[in-house]
N, C-alpha and C positions, 0 to 999 in steps of 0.2 A: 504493500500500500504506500511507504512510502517515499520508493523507488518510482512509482506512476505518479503522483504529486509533485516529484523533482523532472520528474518529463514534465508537466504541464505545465507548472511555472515555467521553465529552460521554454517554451514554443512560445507562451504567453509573452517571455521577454523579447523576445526575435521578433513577434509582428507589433510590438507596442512600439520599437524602435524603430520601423519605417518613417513614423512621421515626424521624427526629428529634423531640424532644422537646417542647414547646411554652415552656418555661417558660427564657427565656435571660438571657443577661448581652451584656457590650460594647456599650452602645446607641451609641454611636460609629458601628457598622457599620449601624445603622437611615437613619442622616444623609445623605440626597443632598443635600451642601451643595455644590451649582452653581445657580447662578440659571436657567441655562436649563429643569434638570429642578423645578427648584423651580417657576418659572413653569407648567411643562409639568403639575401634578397633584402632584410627587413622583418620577417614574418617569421613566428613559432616553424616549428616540428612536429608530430605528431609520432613521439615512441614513445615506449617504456623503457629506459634505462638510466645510469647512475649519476647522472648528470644534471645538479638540482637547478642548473640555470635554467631550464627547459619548462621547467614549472612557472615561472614567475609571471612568465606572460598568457600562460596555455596552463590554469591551474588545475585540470583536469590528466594531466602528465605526472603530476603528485604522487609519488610513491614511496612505501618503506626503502629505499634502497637510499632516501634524500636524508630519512633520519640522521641530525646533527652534525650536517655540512653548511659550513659558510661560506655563503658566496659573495666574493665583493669585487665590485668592474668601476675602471673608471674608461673616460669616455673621452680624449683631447679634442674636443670641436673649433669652429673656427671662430676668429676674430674676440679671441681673447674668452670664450664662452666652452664651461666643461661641464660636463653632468657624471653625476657618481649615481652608485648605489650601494649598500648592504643589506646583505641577506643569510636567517638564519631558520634553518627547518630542524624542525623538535616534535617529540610524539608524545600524544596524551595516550595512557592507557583503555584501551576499549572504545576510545575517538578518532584513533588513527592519525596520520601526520598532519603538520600545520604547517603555512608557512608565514614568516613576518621578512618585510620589506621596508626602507628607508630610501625614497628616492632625492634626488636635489638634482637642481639646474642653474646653475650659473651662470647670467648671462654677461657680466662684466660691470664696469666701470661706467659710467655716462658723466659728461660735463654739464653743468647747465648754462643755458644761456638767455641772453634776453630777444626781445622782439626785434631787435635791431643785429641780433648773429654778433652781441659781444659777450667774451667768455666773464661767468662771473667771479672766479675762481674755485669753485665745490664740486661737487662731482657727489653721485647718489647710483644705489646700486638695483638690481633685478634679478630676484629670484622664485624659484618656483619648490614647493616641497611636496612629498604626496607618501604618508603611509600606510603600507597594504598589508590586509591579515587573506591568506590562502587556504582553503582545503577542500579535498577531494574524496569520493565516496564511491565504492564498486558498484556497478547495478549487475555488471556479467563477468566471466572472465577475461576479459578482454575489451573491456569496456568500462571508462571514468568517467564520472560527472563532474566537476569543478567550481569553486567559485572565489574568486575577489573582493574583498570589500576595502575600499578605496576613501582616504580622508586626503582633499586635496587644499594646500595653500598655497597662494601667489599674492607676492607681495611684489609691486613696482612703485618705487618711491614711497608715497605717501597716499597709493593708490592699493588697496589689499580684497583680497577675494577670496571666499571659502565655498569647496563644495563637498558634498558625499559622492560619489562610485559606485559602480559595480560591473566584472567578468561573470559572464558564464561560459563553459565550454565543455563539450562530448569533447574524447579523446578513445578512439579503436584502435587498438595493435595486436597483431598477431605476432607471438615473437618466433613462432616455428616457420609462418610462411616470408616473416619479416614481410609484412604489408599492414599500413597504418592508416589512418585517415581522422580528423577532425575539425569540428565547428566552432567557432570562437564567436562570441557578442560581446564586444569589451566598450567600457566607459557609457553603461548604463547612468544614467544619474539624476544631479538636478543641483543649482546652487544654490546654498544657505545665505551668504550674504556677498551681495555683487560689489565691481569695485566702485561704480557712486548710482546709491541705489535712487537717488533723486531721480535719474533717468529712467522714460516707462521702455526696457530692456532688461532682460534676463541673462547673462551669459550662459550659453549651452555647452557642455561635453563635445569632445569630438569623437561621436560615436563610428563604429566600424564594425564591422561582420564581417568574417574570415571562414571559408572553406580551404582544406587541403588535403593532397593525398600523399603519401610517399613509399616508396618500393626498393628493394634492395634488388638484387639481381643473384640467381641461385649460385651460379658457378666465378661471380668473379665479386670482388670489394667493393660494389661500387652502388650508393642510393641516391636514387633520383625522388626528386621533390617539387611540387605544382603545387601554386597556391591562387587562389579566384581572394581579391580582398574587396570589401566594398558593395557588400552585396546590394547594400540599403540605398549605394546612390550610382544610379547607372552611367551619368555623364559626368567623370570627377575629372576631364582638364580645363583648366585652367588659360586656354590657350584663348584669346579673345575672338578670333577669325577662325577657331577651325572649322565651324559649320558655314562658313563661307566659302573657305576654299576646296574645300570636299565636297564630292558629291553624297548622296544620301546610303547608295553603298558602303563607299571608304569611309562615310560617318559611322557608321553602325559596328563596323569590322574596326574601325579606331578603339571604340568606345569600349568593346569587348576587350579589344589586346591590353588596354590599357589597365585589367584588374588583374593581370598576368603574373606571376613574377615563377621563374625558373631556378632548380637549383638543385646540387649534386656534393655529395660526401663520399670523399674517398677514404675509405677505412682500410687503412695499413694494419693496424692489428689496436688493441684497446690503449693503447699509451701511445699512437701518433695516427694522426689525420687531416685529412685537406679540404677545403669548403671552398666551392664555386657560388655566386649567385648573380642574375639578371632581372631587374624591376626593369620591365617595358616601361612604365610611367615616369617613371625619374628620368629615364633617357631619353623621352621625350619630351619633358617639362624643361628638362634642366640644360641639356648640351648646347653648345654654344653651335650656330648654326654654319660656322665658320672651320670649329676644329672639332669635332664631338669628343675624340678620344676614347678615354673607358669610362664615359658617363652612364651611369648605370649600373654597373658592373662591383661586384664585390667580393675580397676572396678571404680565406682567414684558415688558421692552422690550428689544433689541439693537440696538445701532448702532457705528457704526465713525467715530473721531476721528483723522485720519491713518493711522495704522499700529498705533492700538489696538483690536480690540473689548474694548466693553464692555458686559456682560450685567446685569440688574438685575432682581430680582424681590420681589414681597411677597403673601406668604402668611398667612391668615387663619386661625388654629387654633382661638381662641375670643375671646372678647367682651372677653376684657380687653387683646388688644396682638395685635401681628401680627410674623411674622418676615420681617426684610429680606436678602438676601444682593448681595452685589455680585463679579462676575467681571471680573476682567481678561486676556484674554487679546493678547501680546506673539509677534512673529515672531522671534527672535534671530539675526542675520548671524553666519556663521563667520567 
């Protein structure tokens, strides 16, 4: 009974989130700042295995195997802006695993100035915080339900906003045929106090829906990964003229590639691996129309140094710099 009540809520939340808004705030909540998903495209995974980054964003990947590993990543972004996190998964008895998360964004330094573009001499900062409690519950063997609960703060200047959250996600793995697949609804929500609530405006979540499938191949190391993101909004570029210059075919088949993103794990053996990924939509939003290069494109390695993994990735958003994130993940003895 009430394994059929976590389906109905989990359906309930999927079509209550279609009529979300488009136009949001918290970009914090946009950030999969884990190298593995960073390597992977952007986007979760869908396995079971020891690797407790995989949960934080896909809480339905949650398993005993995460029991009291800490994960902590930091993230070098551009123009002086970094984002961290910490993460620590612990088991209650007969409740099965948790997980707790500390996220931050740091977006730098700002001068201020007056109306006339003179500098006044101070400077005021922006940042964003969000902590999230995780867990997940069996409905089959091979089959996790997931959830998130999300407390988000952004503070810019003398400008501050709070809201509540919320992840759901299915996660399937077979670990015999190593074929997985799951559904993500992240950044359910609503804000408690906006940044100037004089104004008749709500700031909204930046909601998302994520389908994925991924597959290993029998006779050689090698998984492949497809991910659909976006389900809830079918024309997410950004591009002011593209339904102008396309016609209403190449609109359509745009518009599809564009929720796409590709992506492959070369598994050397369990202490070293290799991560390919391609987001059609960054390389088309972002590349410069002049030199594209590897816009788009993201790669990243894991390996294990004693008793650490360490996960590492760099991602190519445009032509002028690339973001690096590094994870560490820690098993901790009681």
């Amino acid at each position: 009974m009430t394994r059929s009540k976590l389906l109905i809520i989990f359906i309930l939340q999927v079509s209550i989130c279609i009529s979300q808004q488009n136009l949001t705030s918290y970009s914090i909540l946009n950030n999969n700042c884990i190298s593995r998903n960073s390597s992977l495209g952007g986007y979760p995974i869908g396995v079971f295995d020891s690797d407790a980054s995989l949960s934080i964003f896909l809480p339905s990947n949650l398993n005993n195997d995460h029991n009291r590993q800490l994960v902590i990543n930091y993230n070098n972004h551009f123009a002086d802006s970094d984002f961290g996190m910490v993460n620590y998964n612990f088991k209650i008895k007969d409740k099965g695993v948790f997980s707790t998360t500390l996220f931050y964004n740091n977006y730098g330094k700002f001068d201020y100035y007056d109306a006339s573009g003179v500098n006044l001499g101070n400077s005021f900062s922006a940042n964003d915080w969000v902590f999230q409690i995780g867990h997940s519950k069996d409905l089959h063997e091979n089959l996790k339900i997931g959830v998130n609960l999300k407390f988000i703060s952004s503070v810019y200047e003398q400008y501050k906003s709070y809201a509540i959250g919320s992840d759901f996600s299915l996660t399937f793995f077979n670990n015999q045929k190593q074929f997985g697949a799951y559904l993500l609804v992240s950044n359910i929500g609503t804000t408690v106090k906006d940044y100037n609530e004089s104004l008749n405006y709500k700031s909204k979540l930046p909601l998302n829906s994520i389908i994925g499938l991924n597959t290993k191949l029998k006779h050689a190391p090698i998984r492949f990964h497809v991910c659909y993101h976006h389900l809830n909004n079918w024309n997410i570029s950004q591009s002011t003229n593209s339904s102008e210059d396309l016609s209403s075919f190449r609109q359509l088949s745009s518009n599809f590639f564009n929720h796409l993103v590709f992506a492959s794990e070369l598994l050397f053996s369990d202490n070293f691996n290799i991560r390919f990924g391609y987001d059609i939509f960054s390389r088309k939003e972002l590349q410069p129309q002049s030199r594209p290069g590897t816009t788009g494109l993201s790669w990243g390695v894991g390996f294990k140094v004693k008793k650490l993994k360490i996960n590492y990735s760099n991602s190519k958003y445009h032509f002028a710099g690339t973001s690096n994130n590094i994870t560490i993940i820690k098993e901790l003895k009681t």
